[in-house]
Each structure stands twice: as C-alpha cells, then as structure tokens.
N, CA, C and O atoms as a Tripos MOL2 file, in Angstrom:
@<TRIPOS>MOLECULE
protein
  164   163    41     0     0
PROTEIN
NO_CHARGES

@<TRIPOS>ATOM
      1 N          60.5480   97.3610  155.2600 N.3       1 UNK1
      2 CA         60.6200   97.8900  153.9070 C.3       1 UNK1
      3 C          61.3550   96.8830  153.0240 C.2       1 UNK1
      4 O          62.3570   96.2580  153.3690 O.2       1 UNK1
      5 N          60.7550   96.8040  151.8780 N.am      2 UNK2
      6 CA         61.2820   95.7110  151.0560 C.3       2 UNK2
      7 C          62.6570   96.3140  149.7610 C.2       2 UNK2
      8 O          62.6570   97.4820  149.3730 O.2       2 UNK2
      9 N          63.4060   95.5780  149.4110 N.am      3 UNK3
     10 CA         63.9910   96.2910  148.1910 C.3       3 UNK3
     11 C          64.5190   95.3070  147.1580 C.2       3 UNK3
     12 O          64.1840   94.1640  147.4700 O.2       3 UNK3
     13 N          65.0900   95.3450  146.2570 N.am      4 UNK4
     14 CA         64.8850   94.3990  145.1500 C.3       4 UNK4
     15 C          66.1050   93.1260  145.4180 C.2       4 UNK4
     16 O          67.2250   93.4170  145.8390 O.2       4 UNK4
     17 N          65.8370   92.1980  145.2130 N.am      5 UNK5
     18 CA         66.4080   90.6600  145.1850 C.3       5 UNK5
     19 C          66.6960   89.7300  144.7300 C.2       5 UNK5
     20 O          65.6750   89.2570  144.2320 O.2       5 UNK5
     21 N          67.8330   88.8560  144.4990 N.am      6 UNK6
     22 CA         68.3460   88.3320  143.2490 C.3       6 UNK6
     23 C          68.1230   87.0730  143.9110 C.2       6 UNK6
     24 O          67.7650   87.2200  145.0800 O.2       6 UNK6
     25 N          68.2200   85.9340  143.5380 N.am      7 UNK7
     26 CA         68.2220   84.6020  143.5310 C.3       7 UNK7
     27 C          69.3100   83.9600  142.7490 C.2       7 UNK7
     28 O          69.0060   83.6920  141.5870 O.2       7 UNK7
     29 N          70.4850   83.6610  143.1260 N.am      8 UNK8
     30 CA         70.8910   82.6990  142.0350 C.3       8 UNK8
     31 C          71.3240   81.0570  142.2640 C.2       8 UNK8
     32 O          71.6830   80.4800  143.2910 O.2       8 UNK8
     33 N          71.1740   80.6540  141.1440 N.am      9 UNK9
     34 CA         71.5120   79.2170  141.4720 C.3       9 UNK9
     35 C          72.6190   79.2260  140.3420 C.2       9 UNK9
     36 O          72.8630   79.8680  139.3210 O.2       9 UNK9
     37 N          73.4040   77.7060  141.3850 N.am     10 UNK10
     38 CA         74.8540   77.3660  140.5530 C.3      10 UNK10
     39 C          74.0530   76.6630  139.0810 C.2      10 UNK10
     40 O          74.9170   76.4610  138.2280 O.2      10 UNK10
     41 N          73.5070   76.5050  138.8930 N.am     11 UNK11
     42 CA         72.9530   75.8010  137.5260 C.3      11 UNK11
     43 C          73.0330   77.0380  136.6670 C.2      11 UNK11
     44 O          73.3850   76.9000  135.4960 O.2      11 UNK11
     45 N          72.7480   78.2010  137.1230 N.am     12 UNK12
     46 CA         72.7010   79.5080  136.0510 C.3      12 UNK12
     47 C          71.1710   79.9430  136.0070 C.2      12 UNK12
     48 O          70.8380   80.7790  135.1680 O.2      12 UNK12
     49 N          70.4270   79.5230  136.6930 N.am     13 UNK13
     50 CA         69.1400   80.2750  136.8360 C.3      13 UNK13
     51 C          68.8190   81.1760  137.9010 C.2      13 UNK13
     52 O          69.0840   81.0890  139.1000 O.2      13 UNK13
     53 N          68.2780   81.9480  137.3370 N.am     14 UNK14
     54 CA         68.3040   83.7610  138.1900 C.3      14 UNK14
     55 C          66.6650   83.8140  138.4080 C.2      14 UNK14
     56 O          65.9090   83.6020  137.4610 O.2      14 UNK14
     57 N          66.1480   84.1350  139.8260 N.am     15 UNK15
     58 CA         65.0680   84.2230  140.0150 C.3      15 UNK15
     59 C          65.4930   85.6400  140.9790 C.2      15 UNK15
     60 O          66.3540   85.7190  141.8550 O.2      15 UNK15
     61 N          64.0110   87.3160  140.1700 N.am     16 UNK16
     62 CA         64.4380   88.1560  141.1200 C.3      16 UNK16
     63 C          63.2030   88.0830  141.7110 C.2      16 UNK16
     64 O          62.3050   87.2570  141.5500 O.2      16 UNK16
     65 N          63.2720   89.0980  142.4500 N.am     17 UNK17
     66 CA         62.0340   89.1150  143.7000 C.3      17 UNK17
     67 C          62.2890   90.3770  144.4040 C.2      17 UNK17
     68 O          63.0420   91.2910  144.0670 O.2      17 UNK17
     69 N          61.3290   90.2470  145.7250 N.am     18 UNK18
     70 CA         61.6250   91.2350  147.1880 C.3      18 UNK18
     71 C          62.4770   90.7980  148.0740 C.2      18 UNK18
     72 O          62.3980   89.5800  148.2290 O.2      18 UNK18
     73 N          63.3770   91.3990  148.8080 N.am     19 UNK19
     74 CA         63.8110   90.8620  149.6140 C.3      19 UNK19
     75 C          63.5190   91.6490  150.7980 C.2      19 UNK19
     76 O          63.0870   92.7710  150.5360 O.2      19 UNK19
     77 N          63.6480   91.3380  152.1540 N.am     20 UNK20
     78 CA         63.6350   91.7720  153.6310 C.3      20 UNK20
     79 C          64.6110   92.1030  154.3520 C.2      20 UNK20
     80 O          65.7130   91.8620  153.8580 O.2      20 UNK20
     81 N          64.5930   92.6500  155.5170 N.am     21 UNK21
     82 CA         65.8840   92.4940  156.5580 C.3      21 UNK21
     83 C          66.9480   93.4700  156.1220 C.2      21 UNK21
     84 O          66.8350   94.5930  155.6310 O.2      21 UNK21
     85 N          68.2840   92.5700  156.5040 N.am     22 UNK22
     86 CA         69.5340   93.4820  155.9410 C.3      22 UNK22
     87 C          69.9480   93.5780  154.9330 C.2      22 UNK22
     88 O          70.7200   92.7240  154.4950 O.2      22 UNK22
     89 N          69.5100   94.8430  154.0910 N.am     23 UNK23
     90 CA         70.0190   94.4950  152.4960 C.3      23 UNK23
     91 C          71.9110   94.5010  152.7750 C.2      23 UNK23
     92 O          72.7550   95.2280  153.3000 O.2      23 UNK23
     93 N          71.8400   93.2630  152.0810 N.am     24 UNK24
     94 CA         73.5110   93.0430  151.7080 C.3      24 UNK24
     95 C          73.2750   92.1250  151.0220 C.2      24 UNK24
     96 O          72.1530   91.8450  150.5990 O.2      24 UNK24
     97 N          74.8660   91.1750  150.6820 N.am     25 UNK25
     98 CA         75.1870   90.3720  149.5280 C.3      25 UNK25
     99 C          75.3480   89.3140  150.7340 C.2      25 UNK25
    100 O          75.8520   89.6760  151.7970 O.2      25 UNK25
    101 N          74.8720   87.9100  150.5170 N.am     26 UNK26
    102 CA         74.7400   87.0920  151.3970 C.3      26 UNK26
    103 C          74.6170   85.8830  150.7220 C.2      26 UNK26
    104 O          73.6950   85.7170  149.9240 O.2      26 UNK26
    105 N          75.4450   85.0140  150.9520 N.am     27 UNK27
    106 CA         75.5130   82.6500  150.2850 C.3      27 UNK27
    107 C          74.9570   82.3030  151.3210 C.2      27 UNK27
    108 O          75.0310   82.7530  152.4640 O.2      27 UNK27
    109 N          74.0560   80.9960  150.6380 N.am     28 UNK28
    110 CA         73.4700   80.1590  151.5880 C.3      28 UNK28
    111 C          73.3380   79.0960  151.0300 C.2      28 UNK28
    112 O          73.9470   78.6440  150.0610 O.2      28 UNK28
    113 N          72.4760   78.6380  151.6740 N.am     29 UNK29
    114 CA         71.6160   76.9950  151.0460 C.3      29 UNK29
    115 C          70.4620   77.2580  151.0910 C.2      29 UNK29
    116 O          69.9110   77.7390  152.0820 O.2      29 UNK29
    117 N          69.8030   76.9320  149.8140 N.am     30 UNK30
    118 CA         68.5510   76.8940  149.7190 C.3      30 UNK30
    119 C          67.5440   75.1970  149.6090 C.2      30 UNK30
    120 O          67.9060   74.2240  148.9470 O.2      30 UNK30
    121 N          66.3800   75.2790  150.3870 N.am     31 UNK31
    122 CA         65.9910   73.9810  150.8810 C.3      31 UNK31
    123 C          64.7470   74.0330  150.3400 C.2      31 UNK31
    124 O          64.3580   75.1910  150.1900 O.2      31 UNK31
    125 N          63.8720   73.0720  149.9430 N.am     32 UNK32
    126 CA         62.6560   72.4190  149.4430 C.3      32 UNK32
    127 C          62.2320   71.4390  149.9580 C.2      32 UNK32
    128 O          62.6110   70.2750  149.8340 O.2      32 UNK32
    129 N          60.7380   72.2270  151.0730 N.am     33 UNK33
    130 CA         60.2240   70.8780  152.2090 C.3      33 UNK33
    131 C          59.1220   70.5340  151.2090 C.2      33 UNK33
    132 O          58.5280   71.3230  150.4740 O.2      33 UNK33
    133 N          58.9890   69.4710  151.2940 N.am     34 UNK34
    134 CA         57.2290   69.1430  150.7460 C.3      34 UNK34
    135 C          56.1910   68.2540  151.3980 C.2      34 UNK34
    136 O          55.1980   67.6660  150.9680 O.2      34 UNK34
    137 N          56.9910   68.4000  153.0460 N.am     35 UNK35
    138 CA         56.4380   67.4900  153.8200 C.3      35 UNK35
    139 C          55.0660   68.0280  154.7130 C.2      35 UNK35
    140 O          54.2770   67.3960  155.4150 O.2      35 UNK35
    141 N          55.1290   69.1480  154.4420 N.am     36 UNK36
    142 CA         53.4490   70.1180  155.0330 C.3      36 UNK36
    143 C          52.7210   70.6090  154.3000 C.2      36 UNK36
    144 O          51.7930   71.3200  154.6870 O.2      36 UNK36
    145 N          53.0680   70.2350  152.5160 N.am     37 UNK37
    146 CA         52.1910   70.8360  151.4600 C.3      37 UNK37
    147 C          51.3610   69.5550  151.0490 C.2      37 UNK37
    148 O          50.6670   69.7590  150.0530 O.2      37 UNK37
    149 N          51.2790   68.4280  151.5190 N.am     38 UNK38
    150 CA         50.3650   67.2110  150.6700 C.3      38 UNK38
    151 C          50.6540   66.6670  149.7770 C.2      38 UNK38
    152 O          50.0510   65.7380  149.2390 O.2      38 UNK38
    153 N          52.3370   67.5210  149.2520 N.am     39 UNK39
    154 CA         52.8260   66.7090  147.9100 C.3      39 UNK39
    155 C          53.1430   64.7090  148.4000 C.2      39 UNK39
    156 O          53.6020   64.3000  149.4660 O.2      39 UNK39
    157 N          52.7400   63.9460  147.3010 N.am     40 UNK40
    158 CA         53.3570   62.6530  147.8820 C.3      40 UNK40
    159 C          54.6190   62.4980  147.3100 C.2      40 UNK40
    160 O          55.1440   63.2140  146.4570 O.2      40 UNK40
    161 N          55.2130   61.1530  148.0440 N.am     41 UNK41
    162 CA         56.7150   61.3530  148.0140 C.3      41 UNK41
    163 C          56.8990   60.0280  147.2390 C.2      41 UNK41
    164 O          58.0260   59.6530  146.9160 O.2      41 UNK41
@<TRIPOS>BOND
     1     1     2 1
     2     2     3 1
     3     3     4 2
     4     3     5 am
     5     5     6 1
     6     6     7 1
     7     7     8 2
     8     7     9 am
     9     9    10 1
    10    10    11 1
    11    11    12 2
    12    11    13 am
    13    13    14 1
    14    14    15 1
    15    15    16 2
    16    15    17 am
    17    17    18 1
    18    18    19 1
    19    19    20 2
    20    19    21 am
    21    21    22 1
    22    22    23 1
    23    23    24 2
    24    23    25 am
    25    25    26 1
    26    26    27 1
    27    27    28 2
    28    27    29 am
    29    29    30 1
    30    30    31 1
    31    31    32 2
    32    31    33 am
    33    33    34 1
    34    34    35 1
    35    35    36 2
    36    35    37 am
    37    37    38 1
    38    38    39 1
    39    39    40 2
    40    39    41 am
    41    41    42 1
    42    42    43 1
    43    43    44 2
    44    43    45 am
    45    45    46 1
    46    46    47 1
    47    47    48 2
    48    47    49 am
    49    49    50 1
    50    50    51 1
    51    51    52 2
    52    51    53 am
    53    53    54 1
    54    54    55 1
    55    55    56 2
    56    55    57 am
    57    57    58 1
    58    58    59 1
    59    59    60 2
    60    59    61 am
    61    61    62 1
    62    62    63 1
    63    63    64 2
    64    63    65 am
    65    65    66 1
    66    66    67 1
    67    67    68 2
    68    67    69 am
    69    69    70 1
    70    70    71 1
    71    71    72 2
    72    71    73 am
    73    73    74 1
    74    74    75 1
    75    75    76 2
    76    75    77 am
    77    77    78 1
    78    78    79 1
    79    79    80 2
    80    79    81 am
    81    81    82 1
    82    82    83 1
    83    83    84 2
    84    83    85 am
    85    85    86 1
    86    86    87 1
    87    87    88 2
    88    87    89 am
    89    89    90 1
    90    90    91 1
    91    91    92 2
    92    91    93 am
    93    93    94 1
    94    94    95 1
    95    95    96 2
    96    95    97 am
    97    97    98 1
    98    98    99 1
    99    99   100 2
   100    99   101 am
   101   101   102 1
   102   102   103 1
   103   103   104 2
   104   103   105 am
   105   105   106 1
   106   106   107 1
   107   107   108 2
   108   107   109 am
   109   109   110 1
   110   110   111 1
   111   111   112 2
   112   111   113 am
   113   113   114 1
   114   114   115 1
   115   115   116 2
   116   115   117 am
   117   117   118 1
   118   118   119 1
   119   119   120 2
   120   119   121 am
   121   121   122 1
   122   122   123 1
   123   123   124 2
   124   123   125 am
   125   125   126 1
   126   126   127 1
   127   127   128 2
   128   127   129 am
   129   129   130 1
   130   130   131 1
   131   131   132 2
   132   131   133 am
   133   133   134 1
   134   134   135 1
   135   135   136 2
   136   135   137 am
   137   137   138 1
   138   138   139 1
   139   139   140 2
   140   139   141 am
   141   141   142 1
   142   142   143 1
   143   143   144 2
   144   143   145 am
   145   145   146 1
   146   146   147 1
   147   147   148 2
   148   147   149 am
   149   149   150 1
   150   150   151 1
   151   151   152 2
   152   151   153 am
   153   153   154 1
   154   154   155 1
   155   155   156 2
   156   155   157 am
   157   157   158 1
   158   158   159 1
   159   159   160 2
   160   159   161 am
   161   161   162 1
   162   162   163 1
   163   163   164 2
@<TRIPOS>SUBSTRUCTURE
     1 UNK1         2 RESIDUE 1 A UNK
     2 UNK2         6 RESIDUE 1 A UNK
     3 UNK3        10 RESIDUE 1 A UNK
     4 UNK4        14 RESIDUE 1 A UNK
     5 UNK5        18 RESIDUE 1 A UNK
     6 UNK6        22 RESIDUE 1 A UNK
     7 UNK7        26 RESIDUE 1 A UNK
     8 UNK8        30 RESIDUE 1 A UNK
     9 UNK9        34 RESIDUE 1 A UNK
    10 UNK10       38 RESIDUE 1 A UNK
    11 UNK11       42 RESIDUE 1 A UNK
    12 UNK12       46 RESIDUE 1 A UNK
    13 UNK13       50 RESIDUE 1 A UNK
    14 UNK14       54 RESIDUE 1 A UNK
    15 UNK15       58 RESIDUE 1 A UNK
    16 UNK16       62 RESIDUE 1 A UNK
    17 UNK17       66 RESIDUE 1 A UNK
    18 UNK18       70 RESIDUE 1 A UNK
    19 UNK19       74 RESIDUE 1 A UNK
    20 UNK20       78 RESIDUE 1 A UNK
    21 UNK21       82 RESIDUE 1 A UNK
    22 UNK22       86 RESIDUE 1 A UNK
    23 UNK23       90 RESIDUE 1 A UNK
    24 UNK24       94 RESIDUE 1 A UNK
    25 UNK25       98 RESIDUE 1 A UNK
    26 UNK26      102 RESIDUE 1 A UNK
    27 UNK27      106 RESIDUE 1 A UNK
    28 UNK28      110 RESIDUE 1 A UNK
    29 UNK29      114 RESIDUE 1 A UNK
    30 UNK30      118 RESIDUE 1 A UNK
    31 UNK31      122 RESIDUE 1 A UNK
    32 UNK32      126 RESIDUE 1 A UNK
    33 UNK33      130 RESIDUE 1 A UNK
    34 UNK34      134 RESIDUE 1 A UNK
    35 UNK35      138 RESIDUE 1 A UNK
    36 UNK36      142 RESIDUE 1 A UNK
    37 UNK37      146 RESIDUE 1 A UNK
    38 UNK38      150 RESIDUE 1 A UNK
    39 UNK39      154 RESIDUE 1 A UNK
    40 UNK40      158 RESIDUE 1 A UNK
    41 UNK41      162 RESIDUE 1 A UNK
C-alpha cells in the first residue's frame, strides 16, 4: 500500500510523490546512474 511522499533536496526543491514500505521520516543520499539508460557521458 502506497501513501503520500516528500522529496527534499538541500538546494530547496521539493518533489512529492508515492512512497512504499515503512512509512516514517527517513535521510539519505540520493544517486543518479546514467550508465544503463544510453545517456552519453
């Protein structure tokens, strides 16, 4: 079951969404591969 989801970045941009799993309040790192999408580098 999905329930609602915040995104934030230290720059000040807010992306919401779905989120999964354990709803709680949770920091991380967020990562950007572009090495299996065909983008060139």
């Amino acid at each position: 079951m999905s329930f609602p989801a915040i995104l934030a970045l230290e720059d000040g941009s807010i992306f919401y969404g779905e989120g999964f799993g354990e709803e709680k309040i949770d920091v991380g790192e967020l990562v950007f591969n572009t090495s299996m999408t065909g983008y060139q580098e």
